[in-house]
C-alpha positions, 0 to 999 in steps of 0.5 A: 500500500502506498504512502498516500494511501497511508497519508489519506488513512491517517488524517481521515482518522485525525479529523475523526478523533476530534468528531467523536470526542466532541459531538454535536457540541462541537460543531456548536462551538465551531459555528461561534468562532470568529473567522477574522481569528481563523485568518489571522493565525493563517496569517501567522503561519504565513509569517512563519514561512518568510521567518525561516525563509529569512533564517535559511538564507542567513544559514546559507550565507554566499550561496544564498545569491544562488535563489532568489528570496520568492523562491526561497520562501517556496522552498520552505513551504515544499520543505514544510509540506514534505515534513507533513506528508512523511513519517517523522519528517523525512521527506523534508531533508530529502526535498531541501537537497532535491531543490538547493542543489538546482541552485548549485548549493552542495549536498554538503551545504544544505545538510549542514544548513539544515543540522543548524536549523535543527540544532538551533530549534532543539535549543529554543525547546531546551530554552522554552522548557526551562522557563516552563519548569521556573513558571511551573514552581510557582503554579500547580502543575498536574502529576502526569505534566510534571513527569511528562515535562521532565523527561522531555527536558532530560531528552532536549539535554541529552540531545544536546550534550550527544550533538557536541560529543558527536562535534568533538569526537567526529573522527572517531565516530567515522571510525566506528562507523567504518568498522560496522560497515566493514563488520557488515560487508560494504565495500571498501569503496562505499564506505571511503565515499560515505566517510568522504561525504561526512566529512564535507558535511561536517566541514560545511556544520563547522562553517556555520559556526564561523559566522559572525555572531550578529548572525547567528543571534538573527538566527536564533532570534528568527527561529524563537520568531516561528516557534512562537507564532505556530506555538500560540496557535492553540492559546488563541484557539482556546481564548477563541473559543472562550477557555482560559488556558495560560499561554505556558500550559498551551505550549507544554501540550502542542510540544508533548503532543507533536512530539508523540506524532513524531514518535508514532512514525505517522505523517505529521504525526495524524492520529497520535497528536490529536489523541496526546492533546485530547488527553491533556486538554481535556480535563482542563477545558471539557471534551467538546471545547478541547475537541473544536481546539484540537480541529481548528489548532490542527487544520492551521498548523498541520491540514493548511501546510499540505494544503498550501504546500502540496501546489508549491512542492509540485511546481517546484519539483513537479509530481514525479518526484511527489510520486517517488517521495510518497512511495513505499518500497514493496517487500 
């Protein structure tokens, strides 16, 4: 069965799950909500897209010349919308590659550019649950959110410490790794090429940390920008809909609830964030409040970038490739 299929499947039974748990009053509270809301975290969201528009191409530094900032801005709604459409998000580096290297920028340098992307969202997290943490000791926090909240910091923390062990230790990484795969009968020439191309991306990784801190702090400063437009999706929602949710608690939900669709392998993690959310909205909200959030929270930050995005990926990297990215190997 093809990923489509699958893709299909999964958000049917995303949009489901909000249907069941909430009825018909729901659909009442849905009827109430202000659509100059609805357009306007669209309209963030939109925002978001030029934001790391604008932290990709100071990533890419020289090379950014390479594409136009229009295009830019395309090319992150393709990448954001192959995030979507693949478990665990791996159409988006693959599209990231397929569409810079057009442009004449290295494998090497979009891999690198993306690792710092990443990295520099991993530490906005690591950041934003600290402050969390300092706000919860001064607010009663459920049991269930308190463990939840400190194993995620535990894993940010250890994902960084593993980032900068892997930085320091690199040489010897790629030595082990060459002894797997000589363990595993790849070919000599293989593993040289393989061992060549890490070494260009970690070469191109170092780059970035080579420029000037003005722009690494832009960086960092863009990706708090996108992060906290999309993570106030689901405040404005629940203020729309008449619930008083702190901001904080908004935030903790949307974090542990993408980051169970992440783990559940599902495309944009459809299913696995709505039943995580449901769980923890509920109680504080009511069913058929955190239902109608659930649906608005997900058709802005999750239906849109397919819907918005699908177009885009296809003009830029026409269907064929659409085709291949969603296609599942046949046993």
């Amino acid at each position: 069965m093809s990923r489509m299929v699958w893709l299909v499947i999964a958000i049917v039974v995303a949009v489901l799950i909000p249907l069941v748990l909430g009825g018909t009053d729901m659909l009442q509270q849905l009827r109430g909500f202000s659509l100059w809301l609805l357009l306007g975290m669209f309209g963030m969201i939109c925002v978001g897209w030029v934001v790391n528009a604008m932290r990709l191409r100071l990533l890419l530094a020289e090379q950014a010349a390479n594409i136009g900032r229009v295009k830019t801005v395309g090319v992150v709604m393709a990448a954001e919308f192959a995030y979507c459409a693949t478990p665990g998000g791996s159409g988006a580096p693959l599209t990231l590659l397929a569409l810079l290297g057009r442009h004449g920028i290295r494998p090497a340098k979009t891999s690198a550019a993306f690792a710092m992307d990443q990295l520099n969202d991993l530490m906005f997290f690591f950041c934003a649950l600290v402050g969390i943490l300092i706000y919860a000791l001064f607010n009663n926090l459920n049991r269930n959110l308190e463990s939840m909240l400190l194993i995620s910091g535990l894993l940010m923390a250890g994902a960084l410490v593993g980032c900068v062990l892997l930085a320091r230790c690199h040489r010897r990484v790629i030595r082990v790794n060459g002894r797997l795969l000589a363990l595993m009968r790849v070919k000599a020439d293989t593993r040289r090429r393989w061992a060549r191309k890490l070494l260009h991306f970690l070469e191109a990784f170092a780059d970035n940390f080579k420029l000037p801190r003005r722009v690494l702090a832009q960086v960092f400063a863009l990706t708090c920008i996108h992060w906290t437009l999309r993570y106030s999706v689901l405040y404005f929602t629940l203020q729309g809909l008449g619930s008083q949710v702190d901001w904080a608690w908004s935030f903790l939900i949307q974090m542990l609830s993408l980051s169970a669709g992440q783990f559940s392998l599902l495309p944009g993690g459809a299913g696995a964030a709505e039943l995580t959310s449901a769980a923890m909205l509920a109680p504080m909200v009511g069913k058929s409040t955190a239902a109608a959030a659930i649906l608005i929270w997900r058709l802005v930050t999750y239906y849109f970038y397919l819907i918005a995005g699908g177009p885009v990926f296809v003009a830029l990297l026409g269907k064929p490739l659409l085709n291949k990215l969603l296609r599942t190997r046949q046993a």
